[in-house]
N, C-alpha and C positions, 0 to 999 in steps of 0.2 A: 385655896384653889390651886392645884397639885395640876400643870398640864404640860405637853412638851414645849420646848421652844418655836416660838414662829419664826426663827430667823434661819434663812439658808446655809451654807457652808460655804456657798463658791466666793474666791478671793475677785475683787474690782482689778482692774488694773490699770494702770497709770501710764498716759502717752508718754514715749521715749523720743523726744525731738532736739534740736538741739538746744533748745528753750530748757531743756532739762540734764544738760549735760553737768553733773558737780564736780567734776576734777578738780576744777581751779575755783570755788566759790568756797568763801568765807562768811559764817554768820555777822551779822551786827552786831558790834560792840556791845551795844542796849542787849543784845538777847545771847550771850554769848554762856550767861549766869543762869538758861532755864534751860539746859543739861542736866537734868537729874534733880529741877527742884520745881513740884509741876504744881505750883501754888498757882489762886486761880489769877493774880497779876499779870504774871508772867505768862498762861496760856491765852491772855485775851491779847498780849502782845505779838506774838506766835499768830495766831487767828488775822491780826491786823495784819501785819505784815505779810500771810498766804493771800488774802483779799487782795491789798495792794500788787502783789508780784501778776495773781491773775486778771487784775485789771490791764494791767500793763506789759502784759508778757514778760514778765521780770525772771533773766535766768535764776533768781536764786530762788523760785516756788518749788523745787523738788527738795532743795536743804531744808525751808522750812517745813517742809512735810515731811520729811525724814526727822526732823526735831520732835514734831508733833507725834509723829509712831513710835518715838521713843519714849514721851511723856504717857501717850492713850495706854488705858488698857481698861478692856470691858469689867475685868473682876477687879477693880481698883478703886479707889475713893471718889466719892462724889465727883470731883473734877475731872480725875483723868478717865472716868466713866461718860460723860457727859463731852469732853473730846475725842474719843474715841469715834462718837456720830459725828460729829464736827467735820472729823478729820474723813470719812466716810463721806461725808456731802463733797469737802473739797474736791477728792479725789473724781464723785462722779460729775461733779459741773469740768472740771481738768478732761475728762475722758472727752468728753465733747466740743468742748471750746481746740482741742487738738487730735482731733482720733487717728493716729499713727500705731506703730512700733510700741509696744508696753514695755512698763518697768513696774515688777510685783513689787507689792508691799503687803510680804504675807502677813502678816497678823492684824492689818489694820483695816480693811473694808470687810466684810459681810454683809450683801446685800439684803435687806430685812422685807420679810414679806408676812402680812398680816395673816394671823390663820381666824377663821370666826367662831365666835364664841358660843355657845349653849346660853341659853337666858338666864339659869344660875349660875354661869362662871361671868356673866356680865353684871351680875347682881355684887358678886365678888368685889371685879372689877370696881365697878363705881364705890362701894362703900368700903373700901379701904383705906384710901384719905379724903378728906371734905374737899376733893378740889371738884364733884359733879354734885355732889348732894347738899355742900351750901349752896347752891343755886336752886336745886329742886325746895328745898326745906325752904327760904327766902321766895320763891312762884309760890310754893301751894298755899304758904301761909295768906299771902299776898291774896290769894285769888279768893279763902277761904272769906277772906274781910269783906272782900270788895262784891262779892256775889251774895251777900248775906241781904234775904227775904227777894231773892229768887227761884222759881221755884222750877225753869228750865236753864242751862247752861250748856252751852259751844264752847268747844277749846279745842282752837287749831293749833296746834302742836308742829312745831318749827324748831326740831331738835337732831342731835346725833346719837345719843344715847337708846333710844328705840324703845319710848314711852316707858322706862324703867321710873320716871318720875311719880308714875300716874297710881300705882296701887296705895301708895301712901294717902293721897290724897282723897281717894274711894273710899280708903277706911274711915278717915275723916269726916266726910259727908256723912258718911251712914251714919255719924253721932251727935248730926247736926240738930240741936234742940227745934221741934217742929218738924222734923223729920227731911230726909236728903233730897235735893232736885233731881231731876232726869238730867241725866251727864250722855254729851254727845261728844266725840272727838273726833277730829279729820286731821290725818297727817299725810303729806305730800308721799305721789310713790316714788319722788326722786330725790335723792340728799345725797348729800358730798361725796366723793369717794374719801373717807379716812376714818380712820379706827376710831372708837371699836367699831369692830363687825360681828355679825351674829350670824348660826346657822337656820335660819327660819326665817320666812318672809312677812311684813307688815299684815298680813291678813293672820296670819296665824296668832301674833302678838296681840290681834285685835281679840281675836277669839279667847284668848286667855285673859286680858282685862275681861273680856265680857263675861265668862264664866266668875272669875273674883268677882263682881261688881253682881252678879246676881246671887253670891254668896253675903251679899250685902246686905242684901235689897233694895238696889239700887236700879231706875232704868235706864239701862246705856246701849250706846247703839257706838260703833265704828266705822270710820267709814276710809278711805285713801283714796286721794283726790287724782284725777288723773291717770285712772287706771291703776290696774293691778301691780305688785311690786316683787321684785324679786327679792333673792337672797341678797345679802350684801354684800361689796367689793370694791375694791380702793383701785379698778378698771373698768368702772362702766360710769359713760359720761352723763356729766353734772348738766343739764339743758335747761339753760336761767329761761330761756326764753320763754320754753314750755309752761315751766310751772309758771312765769310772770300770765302768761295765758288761764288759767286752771283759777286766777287769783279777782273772781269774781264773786257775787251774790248769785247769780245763777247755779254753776259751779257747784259753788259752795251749801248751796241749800239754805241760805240764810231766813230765820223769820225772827217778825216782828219780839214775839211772845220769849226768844231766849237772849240769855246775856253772852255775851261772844267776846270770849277772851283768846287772844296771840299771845303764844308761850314764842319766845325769842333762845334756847338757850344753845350757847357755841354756834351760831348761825349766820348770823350779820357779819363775821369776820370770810367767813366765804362767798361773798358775792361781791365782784370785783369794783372796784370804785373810779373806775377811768369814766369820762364821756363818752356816750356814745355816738355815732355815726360819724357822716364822713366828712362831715365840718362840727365835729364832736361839743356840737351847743344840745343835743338829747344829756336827758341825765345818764348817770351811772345806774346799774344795775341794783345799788346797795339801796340811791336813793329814791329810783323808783319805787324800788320794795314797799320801802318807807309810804311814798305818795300813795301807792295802790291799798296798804294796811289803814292807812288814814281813811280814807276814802269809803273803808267798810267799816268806819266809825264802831269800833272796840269799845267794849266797856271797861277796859284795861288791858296793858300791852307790857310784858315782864321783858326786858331785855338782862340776858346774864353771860358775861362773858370774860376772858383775862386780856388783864388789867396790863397791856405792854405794848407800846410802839414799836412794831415787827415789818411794817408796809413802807419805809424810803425806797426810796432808786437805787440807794448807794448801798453796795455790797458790805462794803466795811462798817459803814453804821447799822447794817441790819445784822452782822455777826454779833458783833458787839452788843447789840441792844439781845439780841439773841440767845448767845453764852449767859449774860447777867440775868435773865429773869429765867431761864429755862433750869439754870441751876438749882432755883425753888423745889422745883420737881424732883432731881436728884438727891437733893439733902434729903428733902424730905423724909423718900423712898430708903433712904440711910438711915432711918432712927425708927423703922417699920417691918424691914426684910433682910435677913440674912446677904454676902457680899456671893450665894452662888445658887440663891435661890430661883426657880425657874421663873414664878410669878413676878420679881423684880425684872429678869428679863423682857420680859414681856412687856411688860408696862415700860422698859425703857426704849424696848425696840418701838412702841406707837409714838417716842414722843421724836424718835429718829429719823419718822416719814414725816415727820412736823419739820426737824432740823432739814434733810432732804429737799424738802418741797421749797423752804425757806432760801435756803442758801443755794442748792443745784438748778432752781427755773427760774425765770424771769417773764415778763408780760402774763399773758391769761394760764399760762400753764403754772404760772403758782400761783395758789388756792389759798397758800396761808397768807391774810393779808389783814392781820390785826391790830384795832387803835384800841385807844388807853380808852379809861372809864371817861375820862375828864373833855377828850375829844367826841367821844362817845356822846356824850350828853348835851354839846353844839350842836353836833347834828341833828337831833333829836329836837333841838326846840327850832331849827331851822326847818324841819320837815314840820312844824308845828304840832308838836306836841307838848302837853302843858307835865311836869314832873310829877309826881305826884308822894309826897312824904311818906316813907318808911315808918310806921310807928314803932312806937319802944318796944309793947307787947312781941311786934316779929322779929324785932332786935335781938329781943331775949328768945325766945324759941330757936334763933339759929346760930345764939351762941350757947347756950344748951347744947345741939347738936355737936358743935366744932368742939367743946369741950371734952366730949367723948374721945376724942382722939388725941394725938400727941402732944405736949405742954408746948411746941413750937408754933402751932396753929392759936389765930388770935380774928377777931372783927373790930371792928372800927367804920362810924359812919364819916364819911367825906362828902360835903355839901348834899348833893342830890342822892349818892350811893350809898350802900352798905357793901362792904370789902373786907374779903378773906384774906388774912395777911399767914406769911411763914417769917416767926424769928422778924418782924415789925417790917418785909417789904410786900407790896400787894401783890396781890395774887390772882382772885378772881374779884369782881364787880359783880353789882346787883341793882337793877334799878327796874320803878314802873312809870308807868307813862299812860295817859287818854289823850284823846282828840282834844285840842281848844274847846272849850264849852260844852266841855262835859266830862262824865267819870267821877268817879267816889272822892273823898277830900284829902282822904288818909288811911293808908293800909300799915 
Protein backbone atom coordinates (compact mmCIF):
# COMPACT_ATOMS: atom_id res chain seq x y z
CA UNK A 1 0.00 0.00 0.00
CA UNK A 2 2.07 2.93 -1.67
CA UNK A 3 0.34 6.36 -0.10
CA UNK A 4 1.42 9.84 1.00
CA UNK A 5 2.25 10.71 4.40
CA UNK A 6 -0.63 11.68 6.75
CA UNK A 7 1.52 13.49 8.99
CA UNK A 8 1.70 17.59 8.68
CA UNK A 9 5.03 19.60 8.48
CA UNK A 10 4.38 22.31 10.92
CA UNK A 11 6.96 22.21 14.02
CA UNK A 12 5.01 22.31 17.92
CA UNK A 13 6.51 24.52 19.99
CA UNK A 14 7.50 24.58 23.25
CA UNK A 15 6.63 27.38 26.15
CA UNK A 16 9.64 29.45 26.96
CA UNK A 17 9.06 30.45 30.83
CA UNK A 18 11.32 30.55 33.18
CA UNK A 19 10.39 26.93 34.17
CA UNK A 20 12.60 26.37 31.00
CA UNK A 21 15.46 28.41 31.39
CA UNK A 22 18.82 25.83 30.94
CA UNK A 23 21.69 28.07 31.36
CA UNK A 24 22.56 26.66 34.69
CA UNK A 25 20.84 23.04 34.71
CA UNK A 26 22.69 19.89 34.73
CA UNK A 27 21.52 16.54 33.87
CA UNK A 28 21.35 13.63 36.53
CA UNK A 29 24.17 11.70 37.20
CA UNK A 30 21.81 8.49 36.60
CA UNK A 31 21.17 9.96 33.09
CA UNK A 32 24.13 11.78 32.30
CA UNK A 33 25.37 8.17 30.18
CA UNK A 34 22.02 8.47 27.68
CA UNK A 35 23.96 11.09 25.42
CA UNK A 36 24.29 9.27 22.42
CA UNK A 37 23.27 5.82 23.79
CA UNK A 38 19.38 5.61 23.08
CA UNK A 39 18.87 2.05 24.41
CA UNK A 40 15.37 1.45 25.38
CA UNK A 41 16.67 1.69 29.57
CA UNK A 42 17.78 4.60 29.38
CA UNK A 43 14.88 6.24 27.14
CA UNK A 44 12.31 5.11 29.80
CA UNK A 45 14.47 6.86 32.24
CA UNK A 46 14.48 10.15 30.11
CA UNK A 47 10.56 9.68 29.74
CA UNK A 48 10.35 9.28 33.81
CA UNK A 49 12.23 11.95 34.56
CA UNK A 50 10.27 14.49 31.74
CA UNK A 51 6.83 13.12 33.54
CA UNK A 52 8.28 13.93 36.94
CA UNK A 53 9.70 17.58 36.07
CA UNK A 54 6.02 18.27 34.40
CA UNK A 55 4.35 17.13 37.26
CA UNK A 56 6.25 19.22 39.31
CA UNK A 57 7.28 22.12 37.23
CA UNK A 58 10.69 20.93 37.42
CA UNK A 59 13.15 23.49 35.86
CA UNK A 60 15.05 20.76 34.40
CA UNK A 61 11.91 19.53 31.80
CA UNK A 62 13.41 21.44 28.84
CA UNK A 63 17.11 19.48 29.29
CA UNK A 64 15.38 16.56 29.51
CA UNK A 65 13.63 17.04 26.34
CA UNK A 66 16.52 18.38 24.71
CA UNK A 67 18.05 14.89 25.73
CA UNK A 68 15.14 13.34 24.25
CA UNK A 69 15.44 15.38 20.64
CA UNK A 70 18.68 14.28 20.58
CA UNK A 71 18.01 10.51 21.14
CA UNK A 72 14.40 10.71 18.73
CA UNK A 73 14.44 10.27 15.40
CA UNK A 74 11.52 9.40 13.12
CA UNK A 75 13.86 7.35 10.51
CA UNK A 76 15.77 5.60 13.34
CA UNK A 77 15.48 2.26 15.31
CA UNK A 78 12.54 0.96 16.87
CA UNK A 79 13.25 3.05 19.94
CA UNK A 80 14.33 6.33 18.99
CA UNK A 81 11.25 5.84 16.37
CA UNK A 82 8.76 5.28 18.97
CA UNK A 83 10.37 8.41 21.20
CA UNK A 84 10.23 10.50 18.69
CA UNK A 85 6.00 10.55 19.58
CA UNK A 86 6.81 10.36 23.09
CA UNK A 87 8.74 13.22 22.87
CA UNK A 88 6.00 14.83 20.57
CA UNK A 89 3.09 14.13 23.17
CA UNK A 90 5.50 15.64 25.93
CA UNK A 91 6.02 18.74 24.28
CA UNK A 92 2.09 19.24 23.40
CA UNK A 93 0.84 18.43 27.08
CA UNK A 94 4.20 21.31 28.02
CA UNK A 95 2.33 23.65 25.31
CA UNK A 96 -0.59 23.79 27.48
CA UNK A 97 0.20 23.07 31.12
CA UNK A 98 2.44 26.65 30.23
CA UNK A 99 1.30 28.53 27.04
CA UNK A 100 3.77 31.46 26.79
CA UNK A 101 6.74 32.60 24.66
CA UNK A 102 8.07 29.39 22.52
CA UNK A 103 11.24 27.55 22.24
CA UNK A 104 11.50 25.40 18.80
CA UNK A 105 12.60 22.18 18.74
CA UNK A 106 12.80 21.75 15.19
CA UNK A 107 13.19 18.29 14.36
CA UNK A 108 11.14 16.88 17.08
CA UNK A 109 7.32 17.42 17.05
CA UNK A 110 5.10 17.03 13.87
CA UNK A 111 1.76 17.32 14.55
CA UNK A 112 0.28 14.08 12.95
CA UNK A 113 -2.99 14.17 11.41
CA UNK A 114 -4.91 11.09 10.18
CA UNK A 115 -5.77 11.11 6.39
CA UNK A 116 -8.76 8.26 5.58
CA UNK A 117 -8.19 5.50 4.01
CA UNK A 118 -9.98 3.76 0.76
CA UNK A 119 -11.31 0.31 1.89
CA UNK A 120 -8.35 -1.45 0.05
CA UNK A 121 -5.77 0.53 1.54
CA UNK A 122 -7.53 -0.46 5.02
CA UNK A 123 -7.57 -3.91 3.86
CA UNK A 124 -3.78 -3.36 3.59
CA UNK A 125 -3.69 -1.78 6.61
CA UNK A 126 -5.14 -4.52 8.96
CA UNK A 127 -3.60 -7.50 7.24
CA UNK A 128 -0.03 -6.54 7.50
CA UNK A 129 0.52 -7.69 11.02
CA UNK A 130 -1.99 -9.99 13.10
CA UNK A 131 -2.35 -7.29 15.50
CA UNK A 132 -6.55 -6.70 13.92
CA UNK A 133 -6.99 -9.97 12.27
CA UNK A 134 -6.02 -12.18 15.30
CA UNK A 135 -8.99 -10.99 16.74
CA UNK A 136 -11.18 -10.87 13.70
CA UNK A 137 -9.91 -14.73 12.93
CA UNK A 138 -10.46 -15.61 16.97
CA UNK A 139 -14.61 -13.67 16.68
CA UNK A 140 -15.42 -15.33 13.45
CA UNK A 141 -14.26 -18.56 14.43
CA UNK A 142 -15.85 -18.16 17.70
CA UNK A 143 -19.11 -17.07 16.28
CA UNK A 144 -18.95 -19.79 13.46
CA UNK A 145 -19.13 -22.68 16.61
CA UNK A 146 -21.40 -20.95 18.53
CA UNK A 147 -24.23 -20.09 15.96
CA UNK A 148 -23.98 -23.62 14.43
CA UNK A 149 -27.87 -24.95 13.64
CA UNK A 150 -28.91 -21.56 13.43
CA UNK A 151 -30.60 -20.62 10.74
CA UNK A 152 -31.05 -16.49 11.51
CA UNK A 153 -28.06 -14.44 12.96
CA UNK A 154 -27.63 -10.65 14.42
CA UNK A 155 -24.24 -9.38 14.91
CA UNK A 156 -23.96 -5.98 16.39
CA UNK A 157 -20.78 -5.09 15.55
CA UNK A 158 -18.84 -2.75 18.06
CA UNK A 159 -15.64 -2.11 16.35
CA UNK A 160 -13.04 0.35 14.78
CA UNK A 161 -11.95 -1.25 11.97
CA UNK A 162 -15.35 -0.54 9.69
CA UNK A 163 -16.57 -4.17 9.37
CA UNK A 164 -13.39 -5.23 7.54
CA UNK A 165 -13.88 -8.42 9.88
CA UNK A 166 -17.04 -9.42 8.32
CA UNK A 167 -16.34 -10.67 4.44
CA UNK A 168 -14.23 -13.42 5.85
CA UNK A 169 -16.79 -14.65 7.82
CA UNK A 170 -19.60 -14.47 4.76
CA UNK A 171 -17.43 -16.49 2.94
CA UNK A 172 -17.44 -18.97 5.68
CA UNK A 173 -21.28 -19.17 6.04
CA UNK A 174 -21.66 -19.72 2.55
CA UNK A 175 -19.91 -23.16 3.09
CA UNK A 176 -21.72 -23.96 5.94
CA UNK A 177 -22.77 -27.78 5.56
CA UNK A 178 -26.70 -27.34 5.32
CA UNK A 179 -26.36 -24.30 3.84
CA UNK A 180 -25.79 -20.34 5.39
CA UNK A 181 -28.15 -18.35 7.76
CA UNK A 182 -29.61 -15.00 6.91
CA UNK A 183 -26.78 -12.71 8.37
CA UNK A 184 -28.09 -9.36 9.72
CA UNK A 185 -25.48 -6.60 11.06
CA UNK A 186 -26.10 -3.18 12.93
CA UNK A 187 -23.15 -1.15 13.70
CA UNK A 188 -23.38 2.08 15.73
CA UNK A 189 -23.38 5.56 13.41
CA UNK A 190 -20.94 6.68 16.22
CA UNK A 191 -17.40 5.27 17.08
CA UNK A 192 -14.32 6.78 18.57
CA UNK A 193 -12.63 9.42 16.84
CA UNK A 194 -9.21 7.27 16.12
CA UNK A 195 -7.48 5.66 13.35
CA UNK A 196 -7.94 4.02 11.03
CA UNK A 197 -10.37 6.19 9.23
CA UNK A 198 -11.78 5.51 6.01
CA UNK A 199 -13.07 7.70 3.13
CA UNK A 200 -16.73 6.30 2.75
CA UNK A 201 -19.51 6.24 5.11
CA UNK A 202 -21.02 3.14 7.23
CA UNK A 203 -23.78 2.83 4.67
CA UNK A 204 -21.84 2.48 1.92
CA UNK A 205 -19.63 -0.27 3.74
CA UNK A 206 -22.89 -1.73 4.22
CA UNK A 207 -23.76 -1.86 0.58
CA UNK A 208 -20.53 -3.52 -0.18
CA UNK A 209 -20.96 -6.37 2.40
CA UNK A 210 -24.23 -6.63 0.88
CA UNK A 211 -23.29 -6.92 -2.46
CA UNK A 212 -20.32 -9.70 -1.33
CA UNK A 213 -22.83 -11.48 0.69
CA UNK A 214 -25.26 -11.79 -2.21
CA UNK A 215 -22.35 -13.06 -4.30
CA UNK A 216 -22.54 -15.68 -1.75
CA UNK A 217 -25.91 -16.43 -1.43
CA UNK A 218 -26.26 -15.41 1.41
CA UNK A 219 -29.41 -13.13 3.04
CA UNK A 220 -28.05 -10.07 4.62
CA UNK A 221 -29.45 -7.07 5.45
CA UNK A 222 -27.45 -3.88 7.21
CA UNK A 223 -28.46 -1.83 9.12
CA UNK A 224 -26.58 1.66 11.49
CA UNK A 225 -28.13 2.14 14.56
CA UNK A 226 -28.98 5.57 15.30
CA UNK A 227 -29.04 7.20 12.24
CA UNK A 228 -27.12 7.86 9.33
CA UNK A 229 -23.22 8.01 9.59
CA UNK A 230 -20.64 9.99 8.18
CA UNK A 231 -17.24 9.79 6.85
CA UNK A 232 -14.69 9.20 9.56
CA UNK A 233 -12.57 11.59 11.65
CA UNK A 234 -10.62 11.74 14.72
CA UNK A 235 -12.89 15.39 15.27
CA UNK A 236 -16.38 14.56 15.52
CA UNK A 237 -17.66 13.77 19.08
CA UNK A 238 -17.76 10.29 20.66
CA UNK A 239 -21.64 10.78 22.37
CA UNK A 240 -21.70 7.70 24.98
CA UNK A 241 -24.73 8.85 26.05
CA UNK A 242 -26.42 8.59 22.60
CA UNK A 243 -25.47 5.33 21.64
CA UNK A 244 -26.17 4.13 25.55
CA UNK A 245 -29.77 5.33 24.35
CA UNK A 246 -29.85 3.49 20.72
CA UNK A 247 -28.84 0.22 23.01
CA UNK A 248 -32.34 -1.32 23.25
CA UNK A 249 -34.50 -4.28 21.62
CA UNK A 250 -36.69 -1.79 20.23
CA UNK A 251 -33.79 0.18 18.56
CA UNK A 252 -32.41 -2.64 17.73
CA UNK A 253 -34.95 -4.77 15.98
CA UNK A 254 -34.51 -7.66 18.13
CA UNK A 255 -36.53 -11.15 17.40
CA UNK A 256 -37.11 -13.98 18.99
CA UNK A 257 -36.18 -16.30 15.85
CA UNK A 258 -32.17 -14.96 15.52
CA UNK A 259 -29.02 -15.60 17.48
CA UNK A 260 -27.51 -12.11 18.55
CA UNK A 261 -24.12 -12.04 18.78
CA UNK A 262 -21.81 -8.50 20.24
CA UNK A 263 -18.73 -8.33 18.45
CA UNK A 264 -16.50 -6.11 21.21
CA UNK A 265 -13.30 -5.48 19.14
CA UNK A 266 -10.88 -2.36 20.35
CA UNK A 267 -14.03 -0.91 22.02
CA UNK A 268 -14.33 -1.26 25.62
CA UNK A 269 -11.05 0.48 26.01
CA UNK A 270 -12.97 3.63 24.97
CA UNK A 271 -15.61 4.19 27.11
CA UNK A 272 -14.50 5.97 30.19
CA UNK A 273 -14.56 4.13 33.54
CA UNK A 274 -15.25 6.88 36.25
CA UNK A 275 -18.73 6.91 38.15
CA UNK A 276 -21.06 8.61 37.10
CA UNK A 277 -23.08 11.58 38.35
CA UNK A 278 -22.84 14.00 40.90
CA UNK A 279 -22.44 11.80 43.92
CA UNK A 280 -20.81 9.27 41.40
CA UNK A 281 -22.52 5.97 42.99
CA UNK A 282 -24.17 5.64 38.82
CA UNK A 283 -21.99 3.29 37.10
CA UNK A 284 -19.21 4.06 34.67
CA UNK A 285 -20.02 4.21 31.10
CA UNK A 286 -17.80 1.02 30.25
CA UNK A 287 -19.97 -0.76 33.01
CA UNK A 288 -23.14 0.18 32.02
CA UNK A 289 -22.29 -0.98 28.54
CA UNK A 290 -21.72 -4.14 30.01
CA UNK A 291 -25.25 -4.07 32.12
CA UNK A 292 -27.26 -2.95 29.06
CA UNK A 293 -25.28 -5.89 26.56
CA UNK A 294 -26.28 -8.31 29.28
CA UNK A 295 -29.56 -7.23 29.59
CA UNK A 296 -30.12 -8.16 25.67
CA UNK A 297 -29.11 -11.55 26.59
CA UNK A 298 -26.43 -12.38 23.72
CA UNK A 299 -25.91 -15.67 22.53
CA UNK A 300 -22.27 -14.88 22.76
CA UNK A 301 -20.21 -11.67 23.36
CA UNK A 302 -16.37 -11.79 21.62
CA UNK A 303 -14.36 -9.19 23.60
CA UNK A 304 -10.84 -8.51 21.81
CA UNK A 305 -8.53 -6.07 22.80
CA UNK A 306 -4.63 -5.24 23.97
CA UNK A 307 -3.40 -6.59 26.41
CA UNK A 308 -1.72 -3.54 28.69
CA UNK A 309 -2.30 -1.38 31.76
CA UNK A 310 -2.51 2.23 29.95
CA UNK A 311 -5.49 3.83 32.40
CA UNK A 312 -3.61 5.08 36.15
CA UNK A 313 -3.77 8.68 37.29
CA UNK A 314 -0.08 8.80 37.30
CA UNK A 315 1.63 10.31 34.37
CA UNK A 316 4.89 8.43 35.04
CA UNK A 317 3.33 5.11 35.37
CA UNK A 318 1.29 5.45 32.25
CA UNK A 319 4.54 6.58 30.24
CA UNK A 320 6.10 3.90 31.34
CA UNK A 321 3.55 1.23 31.02
CA UNK A 322 3.22 3.06 27.75
CA UNK A 323 6.96 3.18 26.17
CA UNK A 324 7.01 -0.84 27.21
CA UNK A 325 4.13 -2.32 25.42
CA UNK A 326 3.73 0.16 22.53
CA UNK A 327 7.24 -0.75 21.47
CA UNK A 328 5.60 -4.19 20.34
CA UNK A 329 4.34 -2.24 17.55
CA UNK A 330 7.46 -0.61 16.53
CA UNK A 331 9.76 -3.80 16.42
CA UNK A 332 7.36 -5.34 15.00
CA UNK A 333 6.81 -2.89 12.09
CA UNK A 334 10.96 -3.21 12.01
CA UNK A 335 11.10 -6.78 10.73
CA UNK A 336 8.05 -5.87 8.09
CA UNK A 337 8.92 -2.40 6.36
CA UNK A 338 11.79 -0.71 5.24
CA UNK A 339 13.40 2.35 7.89
CA UNK A 340 11.68 5.09 5.09
CA UNK A 341 8.82 3.53 3.98
CA UNK A 342 5.70 5.59 3.68
CA UNK A 343 3.37 2.79 4.84
CA UNK A 344 5.57 2.27 8.17
CA UNK A 345 4.95 5.89 8.63
CA UNK A 346 1.64 5.79 8.62
CA UNK A 347 1.01 3.17 10.84
CA UNK A 348 3.47 4.78 13.14
CA UNK A 349 1.80 8.20 12.89
CA UNK A 350 -1.87 6.18 14.16
CA UNK A 351 -0.20 4.69 16.97
CA UNK A 352 1.20 8.63 17.94
CA UNK A 353 -2.62 9.78 18.42
CA UNK A 354 -2.59 6.77 20.73
CA UNK A 355 0.74 8.03 22.43
CA UNK A 356 -0.84 11.81 22.19
CA UNK A 357 -4.05 11.08 23.57
CA UNK A 358 -2.34 8.99 26.24
CA UNK A 359 0.22 11.17 27.57
CA UNK A 360 -1.11 14.88 26.29
CA UNK A 361 -4.93 14.61 28.04
CA UNK A 362 -6.15 13.87 31.14
CA UNK A 363 -9.87 13.22 32.46
CA UNK A 364 -12.79 12.42 29.67
CA UNK A 365 -10.50 14.03 26.83
CA UNK A 366 -8.44 10.95 26.93
CA UNK A 367 -10.07 8.14 25.16
CA UNK A 368 -7.28 5.86 25.43
CA UNK A 369 -8.10 4.21 28.60
CA UNK A 370 -6.86 0.44 28.44
CA UNK A 371 -6.80 -2.57 31.07
CA UNK A 372 -5.02 -5.86 30.70
CA UNK A 373 -6.82 -9.13 29.46
CA UNK A 374 -6.61 -10.32 33.21
CA UNK A 375 -8.47 -7.16 34.57
CA UNK A 376 -10.60 -7.47 31.71
CA UNK A 377 -11.92 -10.59 32.63
CA UNK A 378 -12.90 -9.39 36.56
CA UNK A 379 -14.94 -7.20 35.02
CA UNK A 380 -16.63 -9.37 33.00
CA UNK A 381 -17.71 -12.01 35.48
CA UNK A 382 -18.63 -8.99 37.83
CA UNK A 383 -20.90 -7.62 35.13
CA UNK A 384 -22.02 -11.34 35.25
CA UNK A 385 -20.85 -12.99 32.65
CA UNK A 386 -20.06 -16.69 32.60
CA UNK A 387 -16.46 -17.32 30.27
CA UNK A 388 -16.86 -19.37 27.90
CA UNK A 389 -13.64 -21.77 26.73
CA UNK A 390 -11.81 -21.18 23.57
CA UNK A 391 -11.59 -24.55 22.06
CA UNK A 392 -8.42 -26.11 20.59
CA UNK A 393 -9.89 -26.44 16.96
CA UNK A 394 -10.04 -21.98 17.09
CA UNK A 395 -6.71 -22.19 18.80
CA UNK A 396 -5.29 -23.72 15.90
CA UNK A 397 -7.11 -21.81 13.07
CA UNK A 398 -5.59 -18.66 14.63
CA UNK A 399 -2.38 -19.69 14.99
CA UNK A 400 -2.45 -20.96 11.52
CA UNK A 401 -3.10 -17.40 10.62
CA UNK A 402 -0.32 -15.68 13.02
CA UNK A 403 2.01 -18.14 11.43
CA UNK A 404 1.55 -16.47 8.25
CA UNK A 405 3.48 -13.71 9.38
CA UNK A 406 6.75 -12.92 10.94
CA UNK A 407 8.56 -15.81 13.17
CA UNK A 408 8.18 -13.07 16.03
CA UNK A 409 4.46 -13.35 16.40
CA UNK A 410 3.28 -16.41 18.69
CA UNK A 411 -0.31 -17.30 20.73
CA UNK A 412 -0.60 -18.81 23.85
CA UNK A 413 -3.74 -19.48 25.94
CA UNK A 414 -3.86 -17.61 29.55
CA UNK A 415 -6.73 -18.97 31.90
CA UNK A 416 -9.83 -17.56 30.15
CA UNK A 417 -8.00 -15.84 26.92
CA UNK A 418 -6.17 -16.60 23.92
CA UNK A 419 -3.30 -13.98 23.37
CA UNK A 420 -1.20 -12.73 20.50
CA UNK A 421 2.24 -12.45 21.84
CA UNK A 422 5.47 -10.52 19.80
CA UNK A 423 9.03 -12.13 20.83
CA UNK A 424 6.74 -13.99 24.20
CA UNK A 425 5.30 -10.32 25.55
CA UNK A 426 1.24 -9.91 24.90
CA UNK A 427 -0.11 -8.12 22.75
CA UNK A 428 -3.66 -8.51 22.00
CA UNK A 429 -6.44 -10.63 24.07
CA UNK A 430 -9.19 -12.65 22.93
CA UNK A 431 -11.98 -13.88 24.90
CA UNK A 432 -16.00 -14.95 24.78
CA UNK A 433 -18.49 -14.44 27.16
CA UNK A 434 -22.68 -15.25 27.61
CA UNK A 435 -25.03 -14.14 30.07
CA UNK A 436 -25.17 -16.33 33.41
CA UNK A 437 -27.51 -19.28 32.25
CA UNK A 438 -26.81 -19.46 29.10
CA UNK A 439 -24.69 -19.47 25.68
CA UNK A 440 -22.81 -22.50 23.89
CA UNK A 441 -20.17 -24.62 26.41
CA UNK A 442 -17.38 -24.11 24.12
CA UNK A 443 -16.17 -22.33 21.11
Amino acid sequence: MKTELRTSTSPVSLPKLSLFDTSQISLPGALNGCLGTPDGACIEKLLHQCASALENNDVTLAHMMWVLNNVASSIGDPNQRLTSWFLRALISRASRVCPSTTMNFPDALQRNSSRPLSMTELAGYVDAIPWHSFGFCASNHSILKAIQGHNKVHILDFSITHCMQWPTLIDALAKRPGGPPALRITVPSLRPPVPPLVNVSSEDVGLRLANFAKSRDITFSFSVLGGSSSKSSTHVHFDLERLMNHLNPTSLELKDDEALVVNCQNWLRYLPDELQGNTQQAPSFRNRFLEIIRGLNPHILIVVDEDADLDTSSLKSRITASFNYLWILFDALETLLPKDSCQRSEYEADIGHKIENLIGFEGLQRIERLESGIKLVERMKSAKFLSIPICEETSKEVKYLVNEHASGWGTKKVDQMLVLTWKGHNSVFATTWAPFGSGPSGL
